[in-house]
C-alpha positions as CSV (number, residue, x, y, z in Angstrom):
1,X,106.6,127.7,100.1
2,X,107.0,125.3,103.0
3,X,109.8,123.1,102.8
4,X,108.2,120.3,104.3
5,X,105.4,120.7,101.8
6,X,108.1,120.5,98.8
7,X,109.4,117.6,100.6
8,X,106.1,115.9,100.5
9,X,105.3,117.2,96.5
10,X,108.8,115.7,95.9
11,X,108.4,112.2,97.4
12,X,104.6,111.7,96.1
13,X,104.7,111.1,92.4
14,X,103.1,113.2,89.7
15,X,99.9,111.3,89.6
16,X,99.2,110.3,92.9
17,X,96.1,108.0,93.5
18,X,94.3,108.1,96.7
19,X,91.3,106.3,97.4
20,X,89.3,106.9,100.1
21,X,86.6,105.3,102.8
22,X,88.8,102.6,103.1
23,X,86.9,100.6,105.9
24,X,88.7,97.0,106.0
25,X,92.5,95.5,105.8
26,X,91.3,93.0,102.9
27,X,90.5,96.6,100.8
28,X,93.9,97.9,102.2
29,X,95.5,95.1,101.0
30,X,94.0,94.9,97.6
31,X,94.3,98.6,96.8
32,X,98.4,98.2,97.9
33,X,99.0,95.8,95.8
34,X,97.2,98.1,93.0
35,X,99.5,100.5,93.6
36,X,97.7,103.0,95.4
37,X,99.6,106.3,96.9
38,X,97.5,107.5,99.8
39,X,94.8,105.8,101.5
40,X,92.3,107.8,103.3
41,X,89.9,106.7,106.1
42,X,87.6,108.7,108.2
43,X,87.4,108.0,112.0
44,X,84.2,107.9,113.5
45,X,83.1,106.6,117.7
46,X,82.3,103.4,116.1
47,X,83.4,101.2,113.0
48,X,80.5,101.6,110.8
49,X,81.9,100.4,107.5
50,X,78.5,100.7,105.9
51,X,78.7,104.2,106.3
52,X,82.6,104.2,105.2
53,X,83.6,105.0,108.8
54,X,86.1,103.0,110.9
55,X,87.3,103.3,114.8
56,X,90.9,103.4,116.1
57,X,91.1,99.7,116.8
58,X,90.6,99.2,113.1
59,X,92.4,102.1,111.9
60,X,95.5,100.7,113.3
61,X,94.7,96.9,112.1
62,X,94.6,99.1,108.7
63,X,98.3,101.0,109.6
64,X,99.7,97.8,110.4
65,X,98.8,96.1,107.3
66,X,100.3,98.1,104.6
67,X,103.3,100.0,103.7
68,X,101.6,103.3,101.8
69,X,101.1,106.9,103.2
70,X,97.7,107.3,105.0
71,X,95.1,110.4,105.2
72,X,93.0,110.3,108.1
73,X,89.8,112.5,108.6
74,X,87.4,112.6,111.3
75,X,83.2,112.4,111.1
76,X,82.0,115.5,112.6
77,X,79.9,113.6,115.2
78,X,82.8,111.7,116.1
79,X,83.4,113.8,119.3
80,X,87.2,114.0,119.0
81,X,88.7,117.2,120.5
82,X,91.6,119.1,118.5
83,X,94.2,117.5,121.0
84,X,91.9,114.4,120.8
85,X,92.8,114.6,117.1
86,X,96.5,115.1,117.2
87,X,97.2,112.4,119.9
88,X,95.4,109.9,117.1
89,X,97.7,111.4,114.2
90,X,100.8,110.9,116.0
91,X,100.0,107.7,117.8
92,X,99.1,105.8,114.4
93,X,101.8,107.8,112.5
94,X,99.3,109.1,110.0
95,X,101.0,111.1,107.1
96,X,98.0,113.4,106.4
97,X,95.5,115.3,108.4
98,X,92.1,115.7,105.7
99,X,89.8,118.8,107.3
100,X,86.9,120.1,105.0
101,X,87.7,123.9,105.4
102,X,85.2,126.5,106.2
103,X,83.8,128.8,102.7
104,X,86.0,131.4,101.8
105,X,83.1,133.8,102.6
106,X,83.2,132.8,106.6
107,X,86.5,135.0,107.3
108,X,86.6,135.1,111.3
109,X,86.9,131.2,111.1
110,X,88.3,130.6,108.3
111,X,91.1,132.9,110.4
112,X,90.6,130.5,113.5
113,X,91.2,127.4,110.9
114,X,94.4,128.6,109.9
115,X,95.5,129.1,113.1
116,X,94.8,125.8,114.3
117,X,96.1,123.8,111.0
118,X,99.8,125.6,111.7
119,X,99.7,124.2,115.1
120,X,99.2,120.4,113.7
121,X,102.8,119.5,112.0
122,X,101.5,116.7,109.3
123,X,101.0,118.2,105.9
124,X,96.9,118.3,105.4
125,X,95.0,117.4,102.7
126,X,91.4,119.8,102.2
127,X,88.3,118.3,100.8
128,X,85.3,119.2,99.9
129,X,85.1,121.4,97.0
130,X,84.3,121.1,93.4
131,X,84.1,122.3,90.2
132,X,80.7,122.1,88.3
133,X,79.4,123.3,85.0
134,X,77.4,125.7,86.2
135,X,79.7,126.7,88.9
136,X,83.0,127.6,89.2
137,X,82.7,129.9,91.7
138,X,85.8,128.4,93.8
139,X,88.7,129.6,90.6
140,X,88.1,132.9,91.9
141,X,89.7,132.3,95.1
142,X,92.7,132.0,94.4
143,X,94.2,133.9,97.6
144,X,91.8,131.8,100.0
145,X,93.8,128.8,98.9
146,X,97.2,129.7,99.0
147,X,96.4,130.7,102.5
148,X,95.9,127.3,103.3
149,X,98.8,126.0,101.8
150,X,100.8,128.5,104.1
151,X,98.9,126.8,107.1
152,X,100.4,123.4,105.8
153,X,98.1,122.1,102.9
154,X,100.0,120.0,100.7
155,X,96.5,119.3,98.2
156,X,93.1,120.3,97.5
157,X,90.3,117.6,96.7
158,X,87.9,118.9,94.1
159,X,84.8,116.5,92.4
160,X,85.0,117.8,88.7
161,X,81.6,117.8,86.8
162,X,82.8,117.4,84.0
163,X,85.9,117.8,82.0
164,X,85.1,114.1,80.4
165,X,81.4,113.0,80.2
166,X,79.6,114.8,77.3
167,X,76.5,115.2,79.3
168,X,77.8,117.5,82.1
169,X,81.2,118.8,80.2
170,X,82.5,122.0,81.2
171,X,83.1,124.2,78.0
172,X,86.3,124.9,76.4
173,X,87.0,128.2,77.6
174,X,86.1,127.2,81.3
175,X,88.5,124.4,81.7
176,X,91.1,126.6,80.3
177,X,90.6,128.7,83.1
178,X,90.3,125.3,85.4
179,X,93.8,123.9,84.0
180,X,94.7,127.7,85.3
181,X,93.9,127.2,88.5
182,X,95.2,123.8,88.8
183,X,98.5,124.4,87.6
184,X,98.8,127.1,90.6
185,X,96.8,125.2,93.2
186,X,98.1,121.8,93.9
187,X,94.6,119.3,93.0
188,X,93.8,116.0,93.5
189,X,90.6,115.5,91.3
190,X,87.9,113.1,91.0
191,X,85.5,113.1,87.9
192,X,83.0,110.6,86.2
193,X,85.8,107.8,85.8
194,X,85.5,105.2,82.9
195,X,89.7,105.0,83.0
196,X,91.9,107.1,84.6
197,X,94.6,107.5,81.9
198,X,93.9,110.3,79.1
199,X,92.3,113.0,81.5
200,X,92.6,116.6,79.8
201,X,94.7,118.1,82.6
202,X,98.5,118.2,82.5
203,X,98.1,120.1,86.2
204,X,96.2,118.4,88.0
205,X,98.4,116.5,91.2
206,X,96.7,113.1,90.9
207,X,93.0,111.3,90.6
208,X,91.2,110.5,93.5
209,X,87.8,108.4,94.4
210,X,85.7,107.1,96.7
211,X,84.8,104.0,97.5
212,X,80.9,103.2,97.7
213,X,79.3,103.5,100.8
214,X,76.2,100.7,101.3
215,X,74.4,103.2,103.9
216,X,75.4,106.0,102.2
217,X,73.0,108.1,99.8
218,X,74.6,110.5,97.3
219,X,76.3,113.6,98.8
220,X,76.7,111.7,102.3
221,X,80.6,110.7,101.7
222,X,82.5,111.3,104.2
223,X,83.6,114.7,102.3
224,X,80.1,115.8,101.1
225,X,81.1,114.7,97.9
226,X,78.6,113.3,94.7
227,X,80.6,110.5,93.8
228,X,81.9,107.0,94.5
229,X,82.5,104.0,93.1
230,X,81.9,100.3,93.6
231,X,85.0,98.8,95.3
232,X,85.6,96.5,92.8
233,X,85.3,99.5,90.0
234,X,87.4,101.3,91.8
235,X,90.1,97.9,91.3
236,X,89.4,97.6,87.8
237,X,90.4,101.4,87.2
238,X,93.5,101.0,89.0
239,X,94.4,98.0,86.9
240,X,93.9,100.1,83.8
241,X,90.7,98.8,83.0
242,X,87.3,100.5,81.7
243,X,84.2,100.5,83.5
244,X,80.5,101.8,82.0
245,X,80.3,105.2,83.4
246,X,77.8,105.8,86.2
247,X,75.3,108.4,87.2
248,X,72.5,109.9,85.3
């Protein structure tokens, strides 16, 4: 593996929080002093907080505010070019690229991706995927993902549906295999929060969420993702606190 990748495994620690579609320096602030790890933000032409988007002016008011490790991703209509892209990484000393990686299925570019994410030297971060009741097609590629890790990814976000709500719970024998896969793939995993302590996987890298969108319908986060939570849920769960659960 890497050895700037076991650098970064080393420094982070075992449960790493990250929250993402962080849009303002009062919420970078805030989720700082919770003791956040990573905080992600997603660069779009404009700032467009209602949509959880932000531009370069405030992505740097945001850099300049806090002292934790950043993720940055950018909105597919934002009309950055791949040198575009590394010229704002290195300019605003961003610690993590986030890219949403093609299907395993797509192999011609998922060949081109590769390619490209060796050439960019932060560690990455893919999003994106998830792990569903009724589908767990992504455990059976395995190979897929430890190709990205050669290419530089230090994590892998998957939405989980449901290792802890009763109503979508995966069954026993599936998140056996789950715990499988993240104890060989390094996950950051978001579920249907009430607390964050207690989670039934010793393998899983960290918990991740993000933060509600007002423009945003369901499925329109910045990673195509189901969930997200209320900024001020998202505060009370770092601070150990319970919230109802959400959802249907």
């Amino acid at each position: 593996m890497d050895a700037i990748l076991q650098c970064v495994w080393k420094k982070m620690r075992l449960q790493m929080r990250k929250i993402n579609q962080v849009t303002s320096v009062d919420q970078a602030t805030k989720l700082a002093d919770a003791g956040v790890d990573v905080l992600g933000c997603c660069l779009a032409a404009a700032h467009e907080p209602r949509r959880g988007r932000i531009d370069e002016g405030q992505l740097r008011a945001i850099v300049d505010s806090i002292e934790r490790r950043t993720a940055l991703s950018f909105d597919a209509d934002s009309g950055y070019t791949a040198v575009q892209m590394r010229r704002v990484l290195d300019d605003h000393g961003i610690d993590f690229l986030e890219v949403l990686p093609v299907d395993p299925e797509k192999k011609t570019a998922h060949e081109q991706e590769l390619q490209w994410l060796r050439e960019v030297p932060q560690p990455k971060i893919a999003s994106g995927y998830f792990l569903m009741k009724d589908d767990l097609s992504y455990l059976k590629h395995v190979d897929y993902f430890k190709r990205l890790m050669d290419a530089g990814v230090a994590y892998f976000q998957f939405e989980i549906d449901s290792l802890i709500d009763p109503k979508f719970k995966i069954g026993r024998a599936d998140a056996a295999r789950v715990e499988r896969f993240f104890e060989e793939i390094p996950c950051l995993v978001c579920d249907r929060w009430t607390a964050l302590d207690a989670y039934p996987s010793q393998h899983a890298r960290g918990r991740y969420m993000n933060i509600t969108a007002a423009a945003l319908e369901p499925g329109q986060n910045y990673d195509y993702s189901q969930l997200a939570f209320p900024f001020s849920q998202v505060l009370a769960l770092l601070q150990g606190r319970r919230i109802a659960r959400s959802g249907p």
